[in-house]
N, C-alpha and C positions, 0 to 999 in steps of 0.2 A: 523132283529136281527139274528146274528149267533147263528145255533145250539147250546147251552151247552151240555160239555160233559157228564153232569149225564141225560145227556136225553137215555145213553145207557141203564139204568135201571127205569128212571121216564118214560116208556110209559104213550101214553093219557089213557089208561087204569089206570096206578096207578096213574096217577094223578088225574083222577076223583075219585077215591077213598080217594086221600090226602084232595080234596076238602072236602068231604061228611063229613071227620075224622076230617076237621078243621086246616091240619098239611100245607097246599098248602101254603099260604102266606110266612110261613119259607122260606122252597123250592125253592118258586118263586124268594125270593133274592140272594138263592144262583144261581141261574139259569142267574139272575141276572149281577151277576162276573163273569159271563162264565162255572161254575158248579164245576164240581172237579178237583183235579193236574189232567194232563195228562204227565210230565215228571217225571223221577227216580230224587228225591231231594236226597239230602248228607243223608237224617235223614231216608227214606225210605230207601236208600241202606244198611246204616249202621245196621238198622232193620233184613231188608235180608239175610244177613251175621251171623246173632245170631240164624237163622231159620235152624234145621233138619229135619224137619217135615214139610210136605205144602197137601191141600186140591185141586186137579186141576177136574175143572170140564168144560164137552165139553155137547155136542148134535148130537141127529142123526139132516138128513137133515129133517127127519120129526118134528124133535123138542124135542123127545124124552131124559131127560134128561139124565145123569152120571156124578156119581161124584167120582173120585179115590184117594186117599193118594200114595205121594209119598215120600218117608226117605230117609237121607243120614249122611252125616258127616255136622259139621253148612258150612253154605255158600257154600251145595251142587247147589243152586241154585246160578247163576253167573252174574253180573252185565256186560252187554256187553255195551251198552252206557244210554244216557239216555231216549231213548226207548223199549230198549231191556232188557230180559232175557230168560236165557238157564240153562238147565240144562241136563245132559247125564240121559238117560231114561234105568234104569237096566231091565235085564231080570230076568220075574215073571211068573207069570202061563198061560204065551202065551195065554190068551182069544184076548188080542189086541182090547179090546173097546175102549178106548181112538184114539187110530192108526186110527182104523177102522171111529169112528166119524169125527176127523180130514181129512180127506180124503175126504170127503162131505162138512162137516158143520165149518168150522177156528175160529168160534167165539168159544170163551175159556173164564176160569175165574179161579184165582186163591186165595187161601180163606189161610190167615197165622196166626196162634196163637200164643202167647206168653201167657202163662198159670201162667206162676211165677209173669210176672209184667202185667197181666190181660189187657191184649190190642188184638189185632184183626184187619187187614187188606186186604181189598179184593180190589181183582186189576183184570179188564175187561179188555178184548182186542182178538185178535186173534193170532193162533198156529200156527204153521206145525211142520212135521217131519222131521229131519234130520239127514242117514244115510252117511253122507260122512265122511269114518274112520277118515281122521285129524281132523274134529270140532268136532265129538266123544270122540278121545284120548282127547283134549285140556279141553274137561271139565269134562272127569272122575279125583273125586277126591282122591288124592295121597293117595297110602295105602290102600282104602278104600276095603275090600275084597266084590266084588259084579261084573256080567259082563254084561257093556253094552254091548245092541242091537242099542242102535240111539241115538238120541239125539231131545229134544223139545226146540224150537224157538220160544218165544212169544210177541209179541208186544204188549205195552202197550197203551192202549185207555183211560185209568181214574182208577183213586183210590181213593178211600178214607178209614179212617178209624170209629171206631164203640167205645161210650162208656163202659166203662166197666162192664156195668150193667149185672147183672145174667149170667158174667164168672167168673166158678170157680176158685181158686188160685188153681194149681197143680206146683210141682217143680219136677224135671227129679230124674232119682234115681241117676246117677250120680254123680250130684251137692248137695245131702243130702248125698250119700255114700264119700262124703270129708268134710262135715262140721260133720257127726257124729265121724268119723276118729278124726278129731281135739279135740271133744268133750273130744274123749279116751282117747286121748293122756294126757290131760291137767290133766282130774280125777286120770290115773297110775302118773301122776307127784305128785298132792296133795296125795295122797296116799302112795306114798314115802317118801313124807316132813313128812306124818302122823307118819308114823312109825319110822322114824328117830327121832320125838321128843318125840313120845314114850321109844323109849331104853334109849336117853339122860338123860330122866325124873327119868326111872329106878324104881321099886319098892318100893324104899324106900321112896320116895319124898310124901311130905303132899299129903293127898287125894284131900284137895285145891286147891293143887299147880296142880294137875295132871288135875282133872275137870277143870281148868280155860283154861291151853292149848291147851286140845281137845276139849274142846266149840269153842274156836278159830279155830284150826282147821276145824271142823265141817263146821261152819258159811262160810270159804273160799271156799269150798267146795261146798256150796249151790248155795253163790253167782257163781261161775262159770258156774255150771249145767244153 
């Protein structure tokens, strides 16, 4: 039987453990089908491209782990085929662990959030580093004010993704800094309507007549909020 590919993370070690835990026979069917994607589907890339944010983590040759964040603008990271991704590696506080491990040890893993719609994607495979300035420029992102030193080349071995369980909902401030915007906008609107049927009403008008339209108003108001 051909290897499956979640044997890059089911070693005989955790699967004696999956045994002991009861969880092995799942497993074992997914292992089954051959294990997890190993190719970029349309729904994985399209994922990619929503991502500004990603977790990359390597090893020395000793085994020694790390793990780094790297940011950019969404779709900092680049879908080259459907084995491949790349992305222009900015310069930061020159320690160069990542570099340094890569140069040893290629196996990589990269670890993707979506915090808003509470999903999670990690994808195994191996790196290098790529310092030839054209595939540098070609995937530094336009405008982006940052300056690359290289660029990372990763090959994809398997992914899979992770229930939603016990991740938080977080939203970007960004994306609340335009729905609160809109919020504003809508309350200085009723609030305008408010006072315009205020003066219409005028002090004279029954105290009735007055308390029925600003109840009305009011209520528009709430439902909005």
């Amino acid at each position: 039987m051909p290897r499956a590919s979640s044997d890059v993370a089911f070693t005989p070690s955790v699967k004696a453990v999956q045994e002991r835990k009861g969880s092995r026979a799942a497993y074992r069917r997914v292992e089954e089908r051959g294990g997890w994607r190993t190719k970029i589907t349309p729904d994985l890339a399209e994922f990619i491209a929503e991502r500004d944010s990603a977790y990359v983590a390597t090893a020395t040759g000793a085994g020694q782990p790390y793990i780094q964040h790297r940011g950019g603008p969404k779709g900092f990271i680049r879908v080259v085929d459907e084995e491949t991704l790349a992305f222009a590696d900015f310069s930061g506080n020159r320690q160069y662990i990542t570099t340094g491990n890569l140069a040893e040890n290629d196996r990589a893993y990269l670890f993707l959030m979506d915090y808003a719609h509470r999903r999670r994607v990690k994808i195994w495979g191996r790196a290098r580093v790529v310092e030839d300035a054209e595939t540098v420029a070609k995937l530094m992102p336009e405008g982006y004010a940052a300056r690359p030193e290289q660029a990372i080349v990763f090959t994809v071995e398997a992914w899979d993704t992770n229930c939603h369980q016990h991740i938080p909902q977080k939203f970007d401030a960004a994306d609340v800094a335009v729905t609160v915007h809109k919020l504003q906008a809508r309350i200085a609107e009723l609030e305008a309507e408010n006072e315009e049927l205020r003066r219409w009403i005028g002090p004279a008008a029954p105290a009735a007549t007055r308390a029925m339209v600003e109840a009305g108003a009011a209520e528009e108001t709430t439902s909005a909020g």
